[in-house]
C-alpha positions in Angstrom: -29.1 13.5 -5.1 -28.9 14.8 -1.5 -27.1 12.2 1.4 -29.9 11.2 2.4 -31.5 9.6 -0.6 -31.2 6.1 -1.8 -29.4 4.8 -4.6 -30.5 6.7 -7.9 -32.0 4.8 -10.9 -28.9 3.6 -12.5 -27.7 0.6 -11.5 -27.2 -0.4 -8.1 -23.3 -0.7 -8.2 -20.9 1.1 -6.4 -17.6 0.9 -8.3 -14.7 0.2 -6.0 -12.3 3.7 -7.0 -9.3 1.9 -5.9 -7.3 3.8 -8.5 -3.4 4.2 -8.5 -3.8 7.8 -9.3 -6.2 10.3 -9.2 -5.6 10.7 -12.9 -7.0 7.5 -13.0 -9.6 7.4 -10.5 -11.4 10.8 -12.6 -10.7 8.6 -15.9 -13.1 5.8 -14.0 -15.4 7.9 -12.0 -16.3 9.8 -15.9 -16.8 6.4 -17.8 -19.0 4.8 -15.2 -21.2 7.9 -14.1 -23.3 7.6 -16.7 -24.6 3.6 -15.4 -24.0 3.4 -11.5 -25.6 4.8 -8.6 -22.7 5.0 -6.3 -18.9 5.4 -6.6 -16.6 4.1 -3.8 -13.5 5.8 -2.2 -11.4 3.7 -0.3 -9.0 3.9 2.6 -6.0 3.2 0.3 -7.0 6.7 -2.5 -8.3 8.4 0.5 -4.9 8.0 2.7 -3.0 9.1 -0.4 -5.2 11.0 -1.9 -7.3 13.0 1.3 -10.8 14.8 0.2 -9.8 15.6 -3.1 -10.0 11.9 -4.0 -13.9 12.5 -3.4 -14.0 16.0 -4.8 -12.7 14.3 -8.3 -15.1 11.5 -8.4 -17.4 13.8 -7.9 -16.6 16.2 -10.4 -15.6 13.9 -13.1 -19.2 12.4 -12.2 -20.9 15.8 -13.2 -18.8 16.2 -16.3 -20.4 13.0 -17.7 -23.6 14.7 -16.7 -24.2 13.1 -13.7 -23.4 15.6 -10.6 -26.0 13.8 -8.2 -23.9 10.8 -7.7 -23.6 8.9 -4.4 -19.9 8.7 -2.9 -19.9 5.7 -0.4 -16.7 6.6 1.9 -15.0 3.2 3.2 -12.6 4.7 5.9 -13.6 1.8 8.1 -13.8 4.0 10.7 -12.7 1.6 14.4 -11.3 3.9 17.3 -13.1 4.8 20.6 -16.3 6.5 20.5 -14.8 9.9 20.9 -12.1 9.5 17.8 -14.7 8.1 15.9 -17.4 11.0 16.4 -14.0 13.1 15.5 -13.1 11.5 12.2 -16.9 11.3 11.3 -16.8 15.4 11.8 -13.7 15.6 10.4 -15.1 14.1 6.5 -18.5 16.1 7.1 -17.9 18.5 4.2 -17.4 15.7 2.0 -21.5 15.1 2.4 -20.7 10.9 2.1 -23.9 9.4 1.3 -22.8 6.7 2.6 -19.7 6.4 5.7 -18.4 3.3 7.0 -17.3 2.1 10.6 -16.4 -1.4 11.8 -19.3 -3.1 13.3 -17.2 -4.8 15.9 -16.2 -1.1 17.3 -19.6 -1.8 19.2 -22.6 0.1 19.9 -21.2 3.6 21.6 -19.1 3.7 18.8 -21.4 3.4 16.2 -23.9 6.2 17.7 -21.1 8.4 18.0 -20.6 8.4 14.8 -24.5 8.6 13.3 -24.7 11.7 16.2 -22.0 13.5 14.1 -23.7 12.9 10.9 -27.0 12.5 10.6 -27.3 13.5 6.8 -25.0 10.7 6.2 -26.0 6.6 6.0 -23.7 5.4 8.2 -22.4 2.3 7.5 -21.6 -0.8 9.8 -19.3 -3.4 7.9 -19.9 -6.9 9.9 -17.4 -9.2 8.6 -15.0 -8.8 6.0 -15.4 -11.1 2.6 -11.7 -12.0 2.5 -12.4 -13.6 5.8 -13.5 -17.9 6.3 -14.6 -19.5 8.7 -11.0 -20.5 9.9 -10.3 -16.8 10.1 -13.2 -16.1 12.3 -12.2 -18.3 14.7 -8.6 -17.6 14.3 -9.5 -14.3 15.7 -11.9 -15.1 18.7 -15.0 -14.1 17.0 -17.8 -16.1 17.6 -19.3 -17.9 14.3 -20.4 -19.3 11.9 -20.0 -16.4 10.2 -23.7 -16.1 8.9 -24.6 -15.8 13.0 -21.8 -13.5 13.6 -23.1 -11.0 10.7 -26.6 -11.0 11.8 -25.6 -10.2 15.4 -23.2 -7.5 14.4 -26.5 -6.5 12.2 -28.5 -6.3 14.6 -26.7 -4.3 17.1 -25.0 -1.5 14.7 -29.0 -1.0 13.2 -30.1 -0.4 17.2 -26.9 2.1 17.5 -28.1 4.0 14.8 -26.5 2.6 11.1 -28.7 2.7 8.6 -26.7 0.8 6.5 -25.3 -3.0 7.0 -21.8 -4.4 4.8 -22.2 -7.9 4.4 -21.4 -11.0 1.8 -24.1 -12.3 -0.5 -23.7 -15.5 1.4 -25.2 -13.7 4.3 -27.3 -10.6 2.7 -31.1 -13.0 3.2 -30.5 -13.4 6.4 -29.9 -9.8 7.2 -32.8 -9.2 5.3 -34.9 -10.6 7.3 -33.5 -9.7 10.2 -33.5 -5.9 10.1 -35.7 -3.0 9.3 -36.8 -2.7 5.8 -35.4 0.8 5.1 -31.6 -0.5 6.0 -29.3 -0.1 2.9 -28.1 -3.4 2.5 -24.7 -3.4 0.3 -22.6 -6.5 -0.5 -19.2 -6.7 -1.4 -17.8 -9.9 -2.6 -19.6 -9.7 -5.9 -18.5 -11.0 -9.1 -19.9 -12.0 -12.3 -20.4 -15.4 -13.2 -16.4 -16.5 -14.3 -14.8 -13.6 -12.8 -11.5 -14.3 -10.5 -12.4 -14.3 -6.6 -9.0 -12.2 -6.2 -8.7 -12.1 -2.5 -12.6 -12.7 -1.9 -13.8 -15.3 0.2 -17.8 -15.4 0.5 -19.0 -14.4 -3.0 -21.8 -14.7 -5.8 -22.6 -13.4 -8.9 -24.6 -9.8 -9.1 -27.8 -11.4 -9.7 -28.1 -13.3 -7.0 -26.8 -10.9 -4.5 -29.9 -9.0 -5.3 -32.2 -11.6 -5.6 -31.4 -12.2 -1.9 -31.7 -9.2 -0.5 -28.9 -6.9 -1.5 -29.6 -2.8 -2.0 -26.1 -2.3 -4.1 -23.4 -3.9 -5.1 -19.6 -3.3 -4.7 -17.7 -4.0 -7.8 -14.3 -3.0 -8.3 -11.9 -5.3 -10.4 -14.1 -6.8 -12.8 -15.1 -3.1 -14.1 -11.7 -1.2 -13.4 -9.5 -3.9 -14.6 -11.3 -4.1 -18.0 -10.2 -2.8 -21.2 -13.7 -0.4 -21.7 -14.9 0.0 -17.7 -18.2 1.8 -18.9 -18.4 -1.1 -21.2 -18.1 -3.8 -18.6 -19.9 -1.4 -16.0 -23.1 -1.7 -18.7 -23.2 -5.4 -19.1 -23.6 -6.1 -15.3 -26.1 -3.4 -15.1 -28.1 -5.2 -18.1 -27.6 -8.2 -16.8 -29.4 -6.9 -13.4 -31.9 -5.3 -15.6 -32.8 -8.7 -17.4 -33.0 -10.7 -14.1 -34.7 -8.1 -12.3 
């Protein structure tokens, strides 16, 4: 699957790679290729681990027989326009399907970074899920938080993300507020009994999709289990029976 494309056939999960090794993270990346669209490398693998964290994933991915995979970078990216066009050029080998940036970095920043890759769905994250509404506040940004996501929303989708981060508490209203052909992805997702961990605005996969949601990050409840293609496979039949 090129950058461009969209989530393949398998379920719409991006598994959350946040591996203590890289040992590890090909271990993962091979047992859940074979049911999820997308795997995620995040700033904690990709400081320790640079672009051979991705380069792993990926071929661990084709060694299951799955070589197309998406890799959703979460750098995060939040600098000045100029650093952030930088970094973006700086990963552009990598091919990211998807790449994200803080939302709050505002709009120059946001087109600086879709201007250095246009193959690439560049990602605006609005408002972290370990965040509440006392934390919003705490920092000075305006809420309620659903208000504050779709205006973040709004703006990084006119600066040229094609791709919005947001809870499932927030993912219908972003639906409905921007373009049809935005990837919508939700973090914040756990099946129904699962520990929040450090997750604040959550719900279970089914619903996050029923409201809106494109794919869904999932990290502890599959990498933390005993089998993670095993519990990998029961959210994705469970999406398949509620679809």
């Amino acid at each position: 699957m090129s950058s461009t494309s969209s989530p393949s056939r398998r379920a719409p999960i991006a598994v959350a790679m946040d591996a203590p090794s890289l040992a590890v993270l090909g271990q993962w990346s091979k047992a859940v290729a074979p049911v999820v669209s997308t795997l995620k490398v995040g700033l904690e693998v990709y400081c320790r681990d640079g672009a051979t964290s991705v380069s792993t994933a990926r071929e661990e991915a084709a060694a299951a027989g799955h070589p197309g995979i998406d890799i959703f970078l979460d750098l995060k990216l939040h600098d000045i326009p100029a650093t952030v066009r930088g970094a973006a050029e700086a990963v552009a080998h990598l091919r990211p399907t998807f790449l994200t940036v803080h939302a709050s970095g505002g709009a120059a920043m946001i087109e600086a970074a879709a201007q250095a890759l246009p193959g690439t769905r560049i990602t605006a994250v609005t408002v972290l899920t370990s965040l509440a509404e006392a934390d919003l506040a705490a920092v000075g940004l305006q809420g309620p938080s659903r208000e504050a996501v779709v205006r973040l929303a709004r703006l990084s989708v006119e600066a040229g993300a094609r791709a919005i981060v947001c809870s499932p508490q927030e993912v219908a209203a972003v639906r409905a507020a921007v373009p049809h052909d935005v990837t919508l992805i939700t973090p914040g997702v756990r099946p129904a009994g699962a520990s929040l961990d450090d997750q604040q605005r959550v719900a279970t996969p089914e619903q996050a999709l029923s409201d809106g949601a494109d794919l869904l990050v999932i990290g502890r409840p599959i990498t933390a289990a005993a089998d993670p293609r095993s519990a990998a496979q029961a959210i994705a039949t469970a999406l398949a029976g509620a679809a």
